[in-house]
Each structure stands twice: as C-alpha cells, then as structure tokens.
N, C-alpha and C positions, 0 to 999 in steps of 0.2 A: 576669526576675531569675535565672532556675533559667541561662542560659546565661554566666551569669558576667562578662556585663558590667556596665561601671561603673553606678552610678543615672541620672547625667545624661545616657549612652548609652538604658538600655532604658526610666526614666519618658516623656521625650516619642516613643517610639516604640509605647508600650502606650495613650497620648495618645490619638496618630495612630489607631491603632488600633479605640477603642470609635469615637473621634467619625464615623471609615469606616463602623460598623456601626449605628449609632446617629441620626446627622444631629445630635447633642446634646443628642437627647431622655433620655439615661438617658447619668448620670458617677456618679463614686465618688469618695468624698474618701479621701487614706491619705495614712499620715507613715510614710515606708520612711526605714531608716536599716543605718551597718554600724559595727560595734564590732572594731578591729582588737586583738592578745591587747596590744599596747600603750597600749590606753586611749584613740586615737584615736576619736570619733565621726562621723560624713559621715552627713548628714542631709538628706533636701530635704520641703517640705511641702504637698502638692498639696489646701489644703483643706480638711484635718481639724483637729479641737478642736487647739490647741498643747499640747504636754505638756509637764509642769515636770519638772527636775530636782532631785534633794534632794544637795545638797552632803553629805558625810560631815558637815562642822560644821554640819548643821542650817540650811544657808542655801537658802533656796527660790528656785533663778532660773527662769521661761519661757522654753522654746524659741520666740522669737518669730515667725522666718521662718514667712511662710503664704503660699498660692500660687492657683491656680487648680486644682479637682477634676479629675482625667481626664476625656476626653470630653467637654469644654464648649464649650473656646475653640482652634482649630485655633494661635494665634498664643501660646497657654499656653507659659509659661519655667520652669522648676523649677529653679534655682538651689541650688548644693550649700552646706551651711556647715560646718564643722569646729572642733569643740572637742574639749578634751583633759581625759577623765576621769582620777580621782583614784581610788585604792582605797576602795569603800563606798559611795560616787557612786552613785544610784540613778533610773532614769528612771522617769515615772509618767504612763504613756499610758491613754488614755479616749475613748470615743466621743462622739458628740454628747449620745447619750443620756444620759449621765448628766449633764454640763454642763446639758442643758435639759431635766433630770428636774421635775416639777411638783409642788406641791401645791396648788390652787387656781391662785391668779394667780401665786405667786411660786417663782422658778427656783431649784435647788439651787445650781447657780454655782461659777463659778471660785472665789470666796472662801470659800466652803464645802468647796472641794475643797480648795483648800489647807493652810486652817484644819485639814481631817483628818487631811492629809500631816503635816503637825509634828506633829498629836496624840498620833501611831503611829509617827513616828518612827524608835522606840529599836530594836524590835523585828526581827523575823527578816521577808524578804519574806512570809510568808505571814502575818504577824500584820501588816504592813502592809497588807496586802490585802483581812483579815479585817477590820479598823477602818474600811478606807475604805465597803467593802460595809455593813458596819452603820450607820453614819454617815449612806450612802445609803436605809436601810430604813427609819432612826428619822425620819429628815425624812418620806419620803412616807408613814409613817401607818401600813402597812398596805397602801396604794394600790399597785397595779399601775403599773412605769412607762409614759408613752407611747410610750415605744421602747429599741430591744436599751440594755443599758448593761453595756456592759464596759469590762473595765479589764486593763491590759497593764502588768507591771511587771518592770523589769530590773535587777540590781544587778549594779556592775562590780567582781571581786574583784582586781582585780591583774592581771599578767602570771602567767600560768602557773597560777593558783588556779582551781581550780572550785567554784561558790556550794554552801552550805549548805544543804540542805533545812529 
C-alpha cells in the first residue's frame, strides 16, 4: 500500500505474497479502503466482519462486498466497489472479535452492533465509540472477550474540513 499503488494493483499481489510464504497455512482477513477529499470511497474486502455505514440521516446501510482473506486461495479476486460519501457519513469498522464476542452460547452480533450504531448516533466519534465499547462490555458481563475486539471509526467531513475531536 505504502507504494502508492491502486488496491486492486497491491491486494492480490500481497495475496500472492503470504500464500508464497505460507502454502495457506496462515491468511488475514482486512477491509482496506481510500477516502478521496471528495467523498469518493474504493473499497475491496478480503474477508473481514462487513462494516456499516451510518448515513448523516441516521440510515444504516452494510458494506456488503466480502471476498477471500489473503493467503488462502492463489485464484482469490478482490474486486473494488465505489460509493460516494455525504458530509457526516460515517464508517463503522470492527473485527471478528467483537461481531462473535460471547456470553455463554449467544453471540453479541451484527444486530446488536447496529442496534448500538443508532443508539450513539448523535454524538461526536469518540462518544460513538465510547457507546459502542460499553454496549460491548455491558453484554459480556464483566467477561473477558475471546478475542482482540476493536473497532475502527471514520467520519467524513466534507471536502476540505478536518474532523472534530
């Protein structure tokens, strides 16, 4: 990525890459994307949790496109998709871990992530971020999750604006 070529140029060449090093015993899942200062998004998704986007009017769509993880499938395609943000548009990326954070048998879940996204809303990203994390803490208990859970959040101000702390 650092050499400045396009996604659909350096994803299946980073592919090629581990599964050379690898045999396919060890891939990674990731959703790389590029925000041009015009609100364009290019996104491709090799495998990771989908992330939603929070429309400024409170509308929740899924980035649906999902693909194969690096490193798996030598015949892996990662297809680029392009949509056009809005000022206030906000992306709301997360690992596996929190999507299949547990408490007993039942999974915190896409619907419970979402559910959070609207709840918090209104607020600044960090108090987005803040609500999602608790949301996540008050489900599991107390409990320890079984794995990393983070959460990756972007808001798009405009052309030319820089976000808010």
């Amino acid at each position: 990525a650092s050499s400045g070529s396009p996604i659909d140029v350096w994803l299946p060449r980073l592919n090629r890459f581990l599964l050379e090093r690898t045999a396919g015993e060890k891939y990674a899942t990731l959703f790389v994307c590029a925000i041009t200062p015009q609100g364009e998004l290019e996104f491709a998704n090799a495998g990771h949790s989908r992330p939603f986007l929070l429309r400024r009017g409170l509308r929740l769509e899924v980035l649906e496109q999902d693909g194969f993880p690096v490193g798996l499938l030598d015949m892996a395609s990662y297809p680029l998709e392009r949509i056009q943000l809005e000022e206030g548009d906000t992306l709301v990326l997360f690992s596996d871990g929190v999507e299949e954070a547990r408490k007993g048998t039942a999974f915190f879940g896409r619907e419970r992530i979402a559910a959070a996204i609207l709840a918090h809303s209104c607020g600044t990203l960090k108090e987005l971020h803040d609500g999602l994390r608790a949301t996540l803490t008050e489900f599991l208990g107390g409990a320890e999750p079984h794995d990393d859970a983070t959460l990756l959040l972007v808001r798009y101000c405009g052309e030319g604006n820089l976000p808010a702390a």
